[in-house]
MIBA-513924 format. One record per residue (C-alpha): z, y, x. Coordinates in steps of 0.001 Angstrom, whole numbers, padded with zeros to 6 digits, always signed. Example, Ala and Ser with C-alpha at 12.3 -4.5 7.8 and 13.67 -1.06 7.14 Angstrom:
2
+007800-004500+012300+007140-001060+013670
REM end
This chain:
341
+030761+015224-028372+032176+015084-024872+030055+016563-022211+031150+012790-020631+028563+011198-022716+026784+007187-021558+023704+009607-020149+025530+012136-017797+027745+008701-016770+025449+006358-016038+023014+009143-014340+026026+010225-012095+025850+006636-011133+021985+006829-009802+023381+007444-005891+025545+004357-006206+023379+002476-007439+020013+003699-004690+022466+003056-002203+023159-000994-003259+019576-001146-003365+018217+000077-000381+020832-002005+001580+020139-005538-000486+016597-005386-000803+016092-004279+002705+015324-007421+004487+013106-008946+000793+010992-005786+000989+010284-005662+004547+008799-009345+003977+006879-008227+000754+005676-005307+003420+004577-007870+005939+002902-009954+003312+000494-006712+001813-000761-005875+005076-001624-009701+005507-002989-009619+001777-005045-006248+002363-005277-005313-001599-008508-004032-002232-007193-001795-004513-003947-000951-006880-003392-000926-010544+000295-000373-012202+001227-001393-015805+004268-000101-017547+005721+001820-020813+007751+004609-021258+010160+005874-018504+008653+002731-016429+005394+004669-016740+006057+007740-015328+007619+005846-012041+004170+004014-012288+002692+007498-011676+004767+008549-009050+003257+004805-007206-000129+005772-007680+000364+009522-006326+002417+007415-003085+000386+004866-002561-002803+006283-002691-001866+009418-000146-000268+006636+001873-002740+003891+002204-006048+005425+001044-006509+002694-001403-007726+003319-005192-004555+003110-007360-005182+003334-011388-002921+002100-014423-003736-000441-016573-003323-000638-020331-001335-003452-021617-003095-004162-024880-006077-004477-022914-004729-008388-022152-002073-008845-024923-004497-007426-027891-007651-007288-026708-007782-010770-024314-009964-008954-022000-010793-010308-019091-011096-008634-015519-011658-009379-012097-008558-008738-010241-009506-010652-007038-007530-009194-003858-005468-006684-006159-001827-006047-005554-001007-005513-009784+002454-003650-009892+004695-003845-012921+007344-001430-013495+009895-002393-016173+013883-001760-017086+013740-005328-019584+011369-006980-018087+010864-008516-021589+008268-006318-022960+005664-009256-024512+002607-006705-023449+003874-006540-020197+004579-009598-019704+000584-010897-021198-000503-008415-019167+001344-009839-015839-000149-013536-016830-003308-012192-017059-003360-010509-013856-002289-013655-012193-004568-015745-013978-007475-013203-012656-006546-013459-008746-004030-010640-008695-000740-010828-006396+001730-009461-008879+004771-007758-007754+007424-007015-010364+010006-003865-010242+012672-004992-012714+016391-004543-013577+016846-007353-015381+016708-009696-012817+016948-012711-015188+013666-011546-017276+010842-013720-018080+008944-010347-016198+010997-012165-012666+009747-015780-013515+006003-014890-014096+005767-012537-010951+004694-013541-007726+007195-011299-005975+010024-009771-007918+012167-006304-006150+015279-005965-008352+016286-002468-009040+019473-003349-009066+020759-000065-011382+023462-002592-013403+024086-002123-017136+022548+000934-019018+023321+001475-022354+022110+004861-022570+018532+004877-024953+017626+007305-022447+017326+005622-018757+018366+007706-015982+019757+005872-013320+017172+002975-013939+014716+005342-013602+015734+006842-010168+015788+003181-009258+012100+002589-009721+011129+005417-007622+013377+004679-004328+012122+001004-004479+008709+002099-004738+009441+004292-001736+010491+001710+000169+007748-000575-000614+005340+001909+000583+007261+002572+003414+007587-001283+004546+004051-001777+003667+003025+001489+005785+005413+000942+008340+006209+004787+008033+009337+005256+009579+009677+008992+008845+009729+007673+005267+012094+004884+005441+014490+007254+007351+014105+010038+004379+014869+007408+002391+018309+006425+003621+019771+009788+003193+018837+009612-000720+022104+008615-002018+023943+011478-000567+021365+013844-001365+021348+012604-005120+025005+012914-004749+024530+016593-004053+021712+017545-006800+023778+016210-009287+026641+019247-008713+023293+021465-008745+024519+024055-012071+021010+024718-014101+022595+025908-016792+020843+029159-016613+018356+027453-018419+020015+026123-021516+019882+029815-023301+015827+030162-023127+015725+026454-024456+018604+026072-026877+016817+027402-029803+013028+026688-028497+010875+024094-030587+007854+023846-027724+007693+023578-024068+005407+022586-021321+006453+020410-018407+004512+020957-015052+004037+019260-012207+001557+018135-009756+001163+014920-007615+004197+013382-006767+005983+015640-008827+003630+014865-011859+005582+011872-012716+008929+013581-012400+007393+015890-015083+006608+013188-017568+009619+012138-017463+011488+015151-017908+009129+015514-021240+010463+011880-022283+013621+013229-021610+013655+016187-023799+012282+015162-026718+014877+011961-026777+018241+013647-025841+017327+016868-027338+014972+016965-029951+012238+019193-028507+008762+018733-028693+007465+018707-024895+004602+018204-023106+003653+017071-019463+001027+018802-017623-000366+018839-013775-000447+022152-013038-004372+021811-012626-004592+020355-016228-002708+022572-017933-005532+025287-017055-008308+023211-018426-007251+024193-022207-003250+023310-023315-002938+027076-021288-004246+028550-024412-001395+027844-026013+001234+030306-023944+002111+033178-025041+004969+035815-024865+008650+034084-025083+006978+030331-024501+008862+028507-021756+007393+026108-018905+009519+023470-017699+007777+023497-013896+008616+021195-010824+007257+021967-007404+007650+019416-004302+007260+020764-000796+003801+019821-000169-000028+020215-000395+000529+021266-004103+003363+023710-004271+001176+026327-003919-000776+025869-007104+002294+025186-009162+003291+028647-008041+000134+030230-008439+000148+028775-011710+004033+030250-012356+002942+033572-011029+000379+033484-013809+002440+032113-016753+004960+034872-015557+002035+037496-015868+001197+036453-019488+004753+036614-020312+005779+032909-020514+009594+031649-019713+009345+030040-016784+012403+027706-015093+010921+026901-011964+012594+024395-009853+011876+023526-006191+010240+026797-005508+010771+030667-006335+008498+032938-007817+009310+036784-008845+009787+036703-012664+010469+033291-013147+013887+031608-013346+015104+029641-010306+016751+026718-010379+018317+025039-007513+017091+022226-005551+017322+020704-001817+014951+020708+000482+013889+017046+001824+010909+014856+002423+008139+015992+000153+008634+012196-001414+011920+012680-001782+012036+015852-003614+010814+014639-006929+013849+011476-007140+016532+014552-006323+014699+017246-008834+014645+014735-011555+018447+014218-011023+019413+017784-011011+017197+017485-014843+019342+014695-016153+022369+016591-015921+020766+019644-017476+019303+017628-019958+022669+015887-021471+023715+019845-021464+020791+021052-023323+021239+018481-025985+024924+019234-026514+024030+022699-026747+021626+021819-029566+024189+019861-031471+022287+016453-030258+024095+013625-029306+022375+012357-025769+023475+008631-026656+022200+008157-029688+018490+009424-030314+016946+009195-033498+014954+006171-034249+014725+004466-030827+017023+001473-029521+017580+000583-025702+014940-002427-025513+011649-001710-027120+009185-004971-027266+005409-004005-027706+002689-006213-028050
REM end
């Protein structure tokens, strides 16, 4: 298996394709930015699955330490098994989605609609039924992925919803963090972490840590290494992890952690500093701490961080799963366009 593999191809593609986006939806978003201040949500909820899911928790981190509004996720069999019904009256409902063909999603789209909900759709298929039953629809515009594993797609979701924000805001110290993105992904993706293959290539257990914005970043990277490499991992906040999974550490066990350059980098490392003390493996990205393994990262808008961190990963992880005779393309069991209902 060529270290070339679909995955480390398609996710050297994510600053090509950020870059088409944030130029084409420019103008569309700025409207949709306009349109939520007129609207004045009430309040926030995301619905998504997999990969789509952990860029819904990046939104609700974003949005709600941007606008101060109450942002939650919804569960889709709530309206495609259960037929529930809730009062969605002045709430922007955001939908996150690669296919935009998921039948949950898309019930649970209707639904919102149907219960006074302005639904805004983040899709790369732009010809999905998710488009057509949207009342606003931002493409992601990442093109084709055949990789199981989305990367680029991925990174897609989380610049548009930084640019939503920022339109809807009208934070220009955001929007201008933004358009440096593609060159900065450009850069994390020559970032070498292959210090950390060794304490991983034999491993059958690891915790993933972040916190806020970075919490989503760590979910992912958990998706991540269980598809393209077979290991059983686990996302944590860094404040979570304390409240019982810590238990589980012991001598030898290695912590995936992720630290952005904000109000919570100083727990992750106080929580690093501790793991370290207890004799975990920790591969700390984004920050340093003495006994722990740094990997490299660039410094950038705290909101930024996690879309360059998570870049840097997807490199790593094609390399990881190499190393442990996995083939990146081609997980077990899984195929590119799951349908739940």
């Amino acid at each position: 298996m060529s270290v070339d593999s679909c995955l480390f191809r398609e996710a050297a593609a994510a600053p090509s394709a950020v870059r088409t986006q944030l130029i084409a939806n420019r103008d569309a978003i700025g409207g949709l930015g306009k349109a939520l201040r007129q609207f004045a949500p009430r309040a926030v909820v995301t619905c998504a699955r997999g990969s789509s899911d952990h860029a819904a928790t990046y939104a609700r981190y974003l949005i709600e330490t941007r606008t101060g509004l109450l942002a939650s996720s919804a569960a889709p069999s709530v309206s495609s098994l259960y037929a529930a019904k809730a009062d969605l009256r002045s709430v922007l409902f955001v939908v996150i989605s690669q296919s935009g063909a998921s039948p949950d999603l898309l019930a649970a789209a209707s639904a919102a609609k149907d219960a006074g909900a302005l639904v805004v759709a983040l899709v790369n298929a732009e010809d999905s039924p998710l488009v057509r039953a949207a009342s606003h629809a931002i493409p992601l515009r990442a093109g084709t992925e055949s990789s199981v594993a989305a990367t680029k797609s991925y990174i897609a979701s989380l610049s548009a919803v930084v640019q939503l924000v920022g339109h809807w805001t009208r934070d220009e110290g955001l929007l201008d963090a933004l358009d440096g993105v593609p060159d900065q992904l450009e850069a994390a993706w020559q970032f070498d972490w292959g210090a950390a293959i060794e304490p991983l290539r034999n491993a059958n257990s690891l915790f993933v840590v972040g916190r806020g914005l970075g919490l989503g970043i760590a979910q992912e990277a958990a998706l991540k290494l269980k598809e393209t490499c077979g290991l059983h991992a686990e996302a944590f906040s860094s404040a979570e992890l304390r409240h019982g999974p810590v238990a589980l550490v012991g001598r030898g066990f290695p912590v995936l952690a992720f630290a952005q350059a904000d109000e919570t980098r100083p727990d992750v490392d106080s929580l690093a500093r501790e793991l370290v003390g207890v004799g975990a493996r920790v591969l700390l990205a984004g920050s340093q701490v003495p006994g722990a393994l740094t990997l490299p990262a660039i410094r950038a808008h705290p909101a930024i961080e996690p879309l360059l961190l998570i870049q840097s990963f997807y490199r790593f992880a094609n390399a990881l799963a190499l190393s442990r005779g996995r083939d990146p393309d081609r997980p077990p069991h899984l195929r590119k366009v799951t349908e739940t209902v």
